[in-house]
N, C-alpha and C positions, 0 to 999 in steps of 0.2 A: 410286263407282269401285272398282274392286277392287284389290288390292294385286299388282304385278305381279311375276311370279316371276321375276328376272332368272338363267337358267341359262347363257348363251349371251357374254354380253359379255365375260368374261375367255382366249375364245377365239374373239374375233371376226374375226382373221385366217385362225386357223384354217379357220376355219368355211367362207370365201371359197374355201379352195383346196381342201378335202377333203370337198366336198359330193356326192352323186352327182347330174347331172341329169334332171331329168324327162322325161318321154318326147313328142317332138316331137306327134305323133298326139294327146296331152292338148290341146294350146294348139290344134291345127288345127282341135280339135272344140269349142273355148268360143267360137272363132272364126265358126262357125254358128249360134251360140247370141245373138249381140250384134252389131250395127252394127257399121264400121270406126269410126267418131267417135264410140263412146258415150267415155263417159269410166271405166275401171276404177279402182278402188279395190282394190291388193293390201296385204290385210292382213296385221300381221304380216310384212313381206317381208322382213328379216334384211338380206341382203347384197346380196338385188333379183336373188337366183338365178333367180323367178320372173318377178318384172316384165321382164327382158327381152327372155325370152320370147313375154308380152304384146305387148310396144312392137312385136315384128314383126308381131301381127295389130290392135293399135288405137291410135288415136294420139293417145291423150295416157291416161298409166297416174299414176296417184298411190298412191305407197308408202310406206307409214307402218309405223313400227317403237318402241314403247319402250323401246328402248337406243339411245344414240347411238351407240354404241362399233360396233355394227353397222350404220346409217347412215354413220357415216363410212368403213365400207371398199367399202361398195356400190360397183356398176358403173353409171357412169355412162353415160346417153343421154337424145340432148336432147329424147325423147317420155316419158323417165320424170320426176317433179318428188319427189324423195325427202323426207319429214317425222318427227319425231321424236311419237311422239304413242301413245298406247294404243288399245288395240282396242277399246276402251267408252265412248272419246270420244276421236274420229278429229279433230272441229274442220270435216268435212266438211258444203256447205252441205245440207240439206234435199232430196230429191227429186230427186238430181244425177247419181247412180250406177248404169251399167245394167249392169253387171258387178263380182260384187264375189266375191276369191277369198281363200284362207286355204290356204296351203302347207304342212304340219306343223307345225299349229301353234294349230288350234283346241282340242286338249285342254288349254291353258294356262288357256283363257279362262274369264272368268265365263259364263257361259250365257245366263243370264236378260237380264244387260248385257247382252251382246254382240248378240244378238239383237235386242232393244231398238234399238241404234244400227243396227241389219243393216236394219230394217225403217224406222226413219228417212230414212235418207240412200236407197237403194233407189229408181228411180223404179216407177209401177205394172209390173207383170211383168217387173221384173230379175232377175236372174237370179244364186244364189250357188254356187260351187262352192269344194268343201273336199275337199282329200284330205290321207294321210296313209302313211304306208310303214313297215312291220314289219323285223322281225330278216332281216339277208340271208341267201341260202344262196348261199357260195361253190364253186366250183369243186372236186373232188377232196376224197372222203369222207375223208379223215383232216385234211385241211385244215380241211374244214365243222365236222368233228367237236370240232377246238378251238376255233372261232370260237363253235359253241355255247354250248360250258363256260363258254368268257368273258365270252357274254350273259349266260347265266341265273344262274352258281353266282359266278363271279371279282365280278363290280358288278352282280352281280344284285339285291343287298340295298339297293345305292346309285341306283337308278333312282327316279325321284319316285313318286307314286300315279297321279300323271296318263296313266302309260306304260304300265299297266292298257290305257286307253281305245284308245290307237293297237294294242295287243295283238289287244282282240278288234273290229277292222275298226270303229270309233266303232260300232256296233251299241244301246250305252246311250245314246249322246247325243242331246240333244233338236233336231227338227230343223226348226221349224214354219215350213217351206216348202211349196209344193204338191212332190211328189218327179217329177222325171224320169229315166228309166232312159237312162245311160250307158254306152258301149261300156266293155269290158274293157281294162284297160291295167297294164304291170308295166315298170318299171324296171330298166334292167342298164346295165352296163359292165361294160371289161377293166380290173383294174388290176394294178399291179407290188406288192410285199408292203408296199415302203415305202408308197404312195399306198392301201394298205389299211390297214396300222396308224397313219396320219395322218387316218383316218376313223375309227376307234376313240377315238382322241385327243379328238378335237370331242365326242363326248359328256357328256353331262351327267354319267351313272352313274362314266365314267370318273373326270372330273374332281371329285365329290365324293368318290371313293372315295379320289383323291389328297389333300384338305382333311386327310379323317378320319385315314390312314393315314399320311401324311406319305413314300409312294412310289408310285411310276408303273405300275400292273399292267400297262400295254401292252410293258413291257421285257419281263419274262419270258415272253409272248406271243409277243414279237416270236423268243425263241429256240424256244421251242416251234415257233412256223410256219418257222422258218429250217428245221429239221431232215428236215420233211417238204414242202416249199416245190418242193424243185428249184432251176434260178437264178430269183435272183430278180428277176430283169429282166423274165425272161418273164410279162407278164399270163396270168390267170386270169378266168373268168368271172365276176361277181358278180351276183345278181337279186335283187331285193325286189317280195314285192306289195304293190301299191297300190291303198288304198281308195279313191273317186272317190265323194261325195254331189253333187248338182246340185240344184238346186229352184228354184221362179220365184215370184216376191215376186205376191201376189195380198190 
């Protein structure tokens, strides 16, 4: 088993409220791809931002996470069954799972495990999908322009190695499924400046940057966006691309 990276748990609330969601058209298509009654297995699911998703196209999701801390703020529904457990030994039975997903969250993992257990639990031609979402481009070039800086230069030095991988579209990552080519899909929302620098917050880069440094980069951010903001009540556009891998267990 591999030693898991825990980035996430000391801002598992966080996390719940300042996530962006994923794009309906994602689930309506894994939804063609699997029975109503298979049984999915979302790995990784953090707060069950995905799983719920799921629970509207299958009916019965099981979501497993290595923090509790994020388990216990999950959204409940009574077609998800939420578990505390790692993504390299799930506890899941043998030849059970004909849908099995990973929501931002496969560059954590061990590879070779991971996969290992993917192929385990997997019935013959299930089915895996992974995606994952890069740096956003906000709304209004002076806006963007500081949200940049923030990424790369402000906690740019504080982002794990693994952030490499969701950088260049998992393009390195090993993927030994047969591949299927999925529709195109991207990620937006409007939000207000607060509900955008409350997604900065949730990051990892951020919050290691705060361990090391003993202060909060998203204040001074947050005057910077004030200045060129406008009010800041009014939403802005926010997009992210998103990677989408599929492949079918053979």
């Amino acid at each position: 088993m591999s030693v898991f990276q825990d980035h996430f748990s000391g801002v598992a609330s966080m996390y719940a409220d300042y996530r962006p969601r994923y794009p309906a058209e994602l689930f309506d298509y894994l939804a063609t791809l699997a029975p109503r009654n298979s049984l999915v297995w979302d790995c990784a699911a953090g707060n069950g931002q995905a799983s719920v998703d799921l629970a509207r196209h299958f009916e019965r999701v099981i979501a497993t996470d290595a923090s509790s801390q994020q388990i216990a703020t999950a959204i409940p529904d009574p077609r998800i069954e939420y578990r505390v457990a790692p993504a390299e030994d799930s506890g899941l039975r043998g030849r059970s799972v004909s849908l099995l997903t990973v929501a931002q969250a496969l560059h954590w993992f061990h590879f070779e495990k991971f996969w290992r257990e993917a192929k385990r639990v997997l019935v013959d031609n299930g089915i895996v999908a992974v995606w994952a979402y890069g740096i956003n481009e906000v709304e209004g070039s002076a806006v963007n322009s500081l949200v940049q800086e923030f990424y790369s230069k402000t906690v740019g030095p504080y982002w794990p190695p693994e952030r490499t991988l969701v950088e260049e579209g998992y393009r390195s990552v090993p993927f030994p499924f047969r591949r299927l080519v999925p529709p195109t899909f991207r990620m937006e929302t409007k939000w207000t400046l607060a509900e955008l620098l409350g997604y900065f917050s949730t990051w990892s880069a951020t919050n290691r940057f705060i361990r090391v440094n003993g202060s909060n980069p998203v204040e001074p951010l947050g005057v910077a966006l004030r200045a060129v903001w406008g009010d800041e009540e009014k939403p802005r556009l926010i997009v992210w691309p998103l990677t989408v891998m599929v492949g079918q267990n053979s």
